[in-house]
Phi, psi and omega in degrees: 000309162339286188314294166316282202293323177283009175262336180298274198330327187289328194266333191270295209245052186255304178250169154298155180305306177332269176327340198266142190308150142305304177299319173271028147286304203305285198339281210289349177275015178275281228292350180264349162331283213318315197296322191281356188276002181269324190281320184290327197280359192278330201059043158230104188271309161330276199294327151323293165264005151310318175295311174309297159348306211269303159316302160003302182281338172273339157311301182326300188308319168280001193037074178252088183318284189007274163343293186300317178291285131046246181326330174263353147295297152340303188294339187288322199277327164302286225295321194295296193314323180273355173103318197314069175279343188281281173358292193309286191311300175314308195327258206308342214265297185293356135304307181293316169330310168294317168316319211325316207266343192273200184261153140001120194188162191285342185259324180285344170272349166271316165281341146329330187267312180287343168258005153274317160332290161314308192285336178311319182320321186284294213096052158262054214276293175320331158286324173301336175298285170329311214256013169284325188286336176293318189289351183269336173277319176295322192304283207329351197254348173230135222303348200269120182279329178287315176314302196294333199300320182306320197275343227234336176282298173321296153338315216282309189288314161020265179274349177267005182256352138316328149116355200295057229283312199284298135359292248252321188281320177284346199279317213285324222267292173323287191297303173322324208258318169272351198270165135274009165270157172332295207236353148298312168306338178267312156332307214272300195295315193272316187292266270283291160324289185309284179302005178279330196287303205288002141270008168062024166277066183303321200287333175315311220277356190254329167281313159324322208271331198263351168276315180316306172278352167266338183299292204284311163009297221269346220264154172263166190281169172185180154317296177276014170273340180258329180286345156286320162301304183299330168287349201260290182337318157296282207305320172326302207300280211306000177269337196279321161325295170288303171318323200039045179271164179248017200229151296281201209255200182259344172293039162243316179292330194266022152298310201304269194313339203253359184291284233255008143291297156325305197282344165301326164283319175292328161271010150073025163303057286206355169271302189283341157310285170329329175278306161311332177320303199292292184334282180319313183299329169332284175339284222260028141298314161298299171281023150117328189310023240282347160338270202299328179286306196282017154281303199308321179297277169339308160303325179282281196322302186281008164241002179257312153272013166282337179273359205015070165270051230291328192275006141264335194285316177327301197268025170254343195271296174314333165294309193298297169287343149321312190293305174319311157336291213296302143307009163081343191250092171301269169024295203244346128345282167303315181301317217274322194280031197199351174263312194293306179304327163277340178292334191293311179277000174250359151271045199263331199267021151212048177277338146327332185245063180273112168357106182266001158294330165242155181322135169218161216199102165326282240276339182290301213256358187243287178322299176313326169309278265274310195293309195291330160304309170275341162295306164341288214291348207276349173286106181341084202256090175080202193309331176217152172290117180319148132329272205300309177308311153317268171000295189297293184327289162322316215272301182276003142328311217253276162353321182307282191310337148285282221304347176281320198300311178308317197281310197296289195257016172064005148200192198301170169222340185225117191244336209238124196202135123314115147325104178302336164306311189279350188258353149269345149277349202239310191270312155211095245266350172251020175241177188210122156271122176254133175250073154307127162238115123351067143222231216293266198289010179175153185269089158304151160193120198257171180209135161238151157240160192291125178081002202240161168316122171311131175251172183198113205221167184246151163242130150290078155220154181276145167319301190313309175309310171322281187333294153321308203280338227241296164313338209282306214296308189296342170278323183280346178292336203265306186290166212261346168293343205257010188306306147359291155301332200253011134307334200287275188345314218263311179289326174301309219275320181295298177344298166304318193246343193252313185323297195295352167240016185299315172305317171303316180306285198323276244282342201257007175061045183293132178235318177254131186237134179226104163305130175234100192276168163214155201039228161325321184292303161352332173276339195266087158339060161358299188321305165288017166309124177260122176259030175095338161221349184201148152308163179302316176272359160311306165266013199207138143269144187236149171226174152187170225236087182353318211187171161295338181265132171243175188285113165036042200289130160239158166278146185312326230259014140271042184207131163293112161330057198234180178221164154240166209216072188256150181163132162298096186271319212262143209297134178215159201002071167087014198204132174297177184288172184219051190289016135284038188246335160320296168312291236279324215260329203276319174318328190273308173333300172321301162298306173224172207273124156221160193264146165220138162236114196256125165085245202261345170271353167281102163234157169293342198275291213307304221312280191332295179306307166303334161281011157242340166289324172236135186301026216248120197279353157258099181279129192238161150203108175268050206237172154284140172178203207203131168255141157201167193292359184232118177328312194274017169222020148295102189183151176242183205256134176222142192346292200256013168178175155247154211243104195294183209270341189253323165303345172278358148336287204287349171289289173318273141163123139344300143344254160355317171301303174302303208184145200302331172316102175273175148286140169271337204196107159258154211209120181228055232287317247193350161273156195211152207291146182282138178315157180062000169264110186268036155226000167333328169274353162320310161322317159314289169329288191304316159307318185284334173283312205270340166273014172070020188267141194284323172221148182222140221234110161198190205226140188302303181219201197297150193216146160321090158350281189303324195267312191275329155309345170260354172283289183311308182291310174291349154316290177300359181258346178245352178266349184298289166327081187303008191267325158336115161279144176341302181339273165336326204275324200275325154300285199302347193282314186300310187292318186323284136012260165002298175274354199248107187330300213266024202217003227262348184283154167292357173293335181232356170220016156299304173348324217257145194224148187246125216242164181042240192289124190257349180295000000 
């Protein structure tokens, strides 16, 4: 590398560029190709791509096209590297661009692959697909056997983050049977392996496992090669696990991890040293060694911060701390577990790009820090849980729930935030926020009230149970038959999170409850918690919330009262009519002054243009769409598309750019979370964050038409009423309902939930 940067300087920096021969211009642009694929293999992206950058100007200069895509592919991959996954994706979007028109050709199926590649990094997995098959119609047309194999690897990584399990073994299945190299072939068989485990095709996974391991032997060391020893070693564990085999042993496996320490060391690799540390240390974490694991952790770990390798350094300060657990000493547990959750949070704007060589899993490798840090503080040390330790516990709550938010949309999402605390002591003194958590063996659940000491009490039931009792409520909830049962259901769940403070609300003139739900509970309407004679919205406007922080919270009732008003009554992309959304928009109309577009005149072009041209602090949309837990199936429907979830940025806001003025109020009168998705109001959240709006008004499942033009006109009409909190208005629309025979089920005026500033 020494050797590169003094031949660049020798040939570049005698003279101006101007001045340097053409043949040492090609010459000195090779040599910074050559430095930067040495600096990425390095895990130095940054200088990687300042050297591409640099060659970059020298292509140019020479007008070598190729060259230039070339190079820009290359710079996508520095980019990649560095999380700058949006940066890669314009890169790379605009190079295929530049291909399109050219012939069949190993770069042009390369750069097609390196942008499906990428868009997979977003979690664009249905565009990332589409355009991995284009780069496989381009390989298949050229006589180079390894091209389809690469896109076929890729085709591969795809359909398994897509859930395609069977797709996904066969494309990897493909891809070993064309390439003849080593270690694409050895990629495609340890991913191929993993998914055979995680679908229990064991007699697959016993013919597969004995090519693999004659195989990996034979590989000369490199990077990728150890990191396959580390993908086969995990999978070893996890066949053993299931399997109860004695084949192989678990002394095979930590050979396996201890081979790739060595070739880590001998290539003085000190990243890929670190993984295996931590891996091996994992092994023997497991069987029991806790000694030999937390030396092992420790060695990974501090060689993991001489490279300041926070995305790895993460999961060895969480190993440490289990083990500390493990070893009786919370205390310092709780310190390991609480290092690993800030390397998590000094990853927020590239945590998507967490080593994609070895498997990586929000819900395996993320989720888990953050609740096992808080189960730790809520264990009572002597009679009560410390204040600070509450405190931590909310904090790291509220950090899961960005970090789901950040895993939704494949980067960071929220910066500019009120402390809900300071907006129940200071703004409104009659509301109280409830923190349920969720975990193994009980149901935490702290409370503040306003001005008051954070409190906390426990329901001694296990998650599985919540979870069982939480589905069950929400399927009677639905059905229109089923009243009965989902009071019983409905009343056990309050028991668990509001009974036990029901004095305190009193005593503190709690008028408003603001939920910070977690997991499951998300699916569950608050309003309809029951206590054996009246619902929850009978006494409380309820809101909730993402997190402890809101976007600026103001009250509505300082902003002139106007709205735009959009919706579809006639059946559009594939979704039936919605013929009461006339009324409902005329009904809106009544109450306050609004712009309306109804039907064909609802295009994303008006919407857009009307939310940034006119200042009107209420966005209504009375369309059809759909929240789920994946950003790319997330949207709502407007005349001439559908408008994802990621796109709302480009509506929204603008606005906010253009002028001080936000949305105040969004309204999603007519979407609903997709079915079989138990994380699905995750999509509530995403939607309400990605339009930048301070509260969003939208409904749990499929709603009546007809209930709902009539819920929405008395919203506005109580939203008319400046004395009024969102809350409020939004309570009062629901008893409107409520009171009415023919609405009187929770089916129909449960639904609708009110998300951020709740003033």
């Amino acid at each position: 590398m020494k050797l590169l940067g003094y031949f660049a300087k020798k040939v570049g920096g005698q003279r101006g560029r101007g001045e340097i021969p053409i043949q040492n211009l090609e010459v000195l642009a090779q040599v910074l190709d050559i430095q930067g694929h040495l600096q990425l293999a390095q895990s130095n992206a940054e200088s990687a791509l300042n050297a591409w950058r640099e060659a970059a100007d020298i292509y140019t200069q020479l007008g070598d096209r190729n060259s230039i895509i070339r190079n820009r592919i290359n710079s996508a991959q520095a980019l990649q590297a560095l999380g700058l996954f949006r940066q890669a994706q314009k890169t790379l979007t605009e190079t295929t661009q530049l291909l399109q028109n050219q012939p069949n050709s190993a770069l042009k199926v390369t750069g097609v692959r390196s942008l499906g590649n990428v868009l997979l990094a977003i979690g664009d997995l249905e565009q990332s697909r589409q355009v991995l098959e284009q780069s496989l119609a381009v390989a298949s047309k050229l006589p180079d056997k390894q091209a389809i194999a690469d896109v076929l690897l890729s085709l591969g990584n795809t359909a398994r983050a897509q859930q395609d399990s069977q797709a996904a073994i066969d494309f990897y299945q493909q891809a070993a049977n064309a390439t003849k190299s080593p270690i694409t072939r050895i990629n495609a068989q340890t991913n191929q392996l993993r998914l055979l485990l995680e679908t229990k095709q064991l007699a697959d996974v016993k013919t597969l496992l004995p090519q693999i391991q004659t195989q990996i032997g034979n590989l000369p060391a490199s990077r990728t090669a150890i990191y396959a020893r580390i993908n086969l070693a995990e999978s070893l564990t996890q066949f053993k696990q299931k399997s109860a085999t004695d084949s192989p042993s678990w002394l095979d496996i930590a050979q396996i991890l201890s081979t790739a320490v060595q070739q880590a060391q001998d290539l003085q690799d000190r990243r890929t040293q670190s993984y295996a540390l931590g891996v091996l240390g994992n092994l023997y974490e497991q069987k029991g060694q806790l000694t030999d694991a937390q030396n092992l952790t420790q060695q990974a770990l501090f060689l993991a911060q001489t490279i300041d390798a926070r995305d790895i350094a993460y999961r060895w300060e969480w190993q440490l701390g289990r083990l500390l657990k493990a070893r009786g000493n919370i205390p310092e547990a709780i310190a390991a577990y609480d290092r690993a959750v800030k390397s998590l949070q000094s990853l927020r704007y590239d945590l998507v790009a967490i080593n994609p060589d070895v498997q990586f899993d929000f819900r395996d490798r993320v989720e888990p820090v953050y609740r096992q840090l808080v189960e730790l503080l809520l264990q009572p040390q002597g009679n009560q849980t410390s204040q600070a330790n509450l405190q931590k516990a909310r904090e790291t709550i509220e950090s899961l729930q960005l970090a789901e938010l950040d895993n939704f949309f494949r980067e960071a999402c929220l910066d500019t935030v009120s402390q809900i605390d300071q907006v129940i002591d200071q703004k409104d003194q009659t509301a109280a926020a409830i923190y349920p958590i969720i975990l193994p063996d009980r149901l935490e659940v702290i409370l503040k009230l306003p001005q008051k000491p954070v409190l906390h009490y426990t329901a001694a039931v296990a998650q599985t149970q919540v979870e069982k009792t939480l589905d069950a409520l929400r399927q009677n909830l639905i059905e229109p038959d089923t009243l009965v049962e989902a009071k019983a259901l409905s009343q056990q769940v309050y028991n668990w999170l509001i009974q036990p403070a029901v004095t305190d609300l009193a005593k503190s003139q709690v008028k408003t409850l603001v939920f910070v739900l977690d997991g499951a509970l998300r699916n569950i309407p608050m309003a309809a918690l029951y206590d054996g004679k009246q619902y929850l919205i009978e006494k409380y406007g309820i809101a909730l919330t993402p997190g402890l922080q809101l976007i600026n919270p103001q009250p509505l009732q300082e902003k002139t009262l106007e709205a735009i008003a959009a919706g579809l009554s006639q059946p559009r992309q594939g979704f039936s009519a919605l013929p009461n959304v006339k009324l409902e928009l005329a009904e809106i109309r009544a109450e306050i002054p609004s712009n309306v577009l109804l039907n064909n005149e609802f295009t994303s072009t008006a919407l857009q243009n009307q939310i940034n041209f006119l200042p009107f602090p209420v966005v209504h949309l009375a369309t059809h769409g759909q929240f789920s837990s994946k950003a790319e199936e997330t949207f709502i429907v407007a005349w001439d598309k559908r408008i994802y979830v990621n796109e709302l940025d480009n509506l929204v806001r603008n606005r906010e750019q253009n002028r001080p003025d936000a949305v105040e109020l969004l309204v999603l009168s007519a979407c609903e979370t997709a079915a079989g998705d138990k994380r699905a109001a995750l999509g509530i959240a995403g939607v309400a964050v990605r339009a930048g709006a301070r509260s969003t008004v939208a409904s749990l499942w499929s709603l009546n038409d007809e209930s709902t033009a009539a819920l929405m006109s008395e919203f506005y009409r109580e939203l008319a009423d400046r004395s009024l909190t969102k809350a409020e208005a939004l309570r009062r629309a629901q008893l409107s309902l409520l009171q009415n025979p023919k609405y009187q089920r929770p089916l129909f005026w449960a639904p609708y939930v009110l998300l951020g500033n709740w003033l």
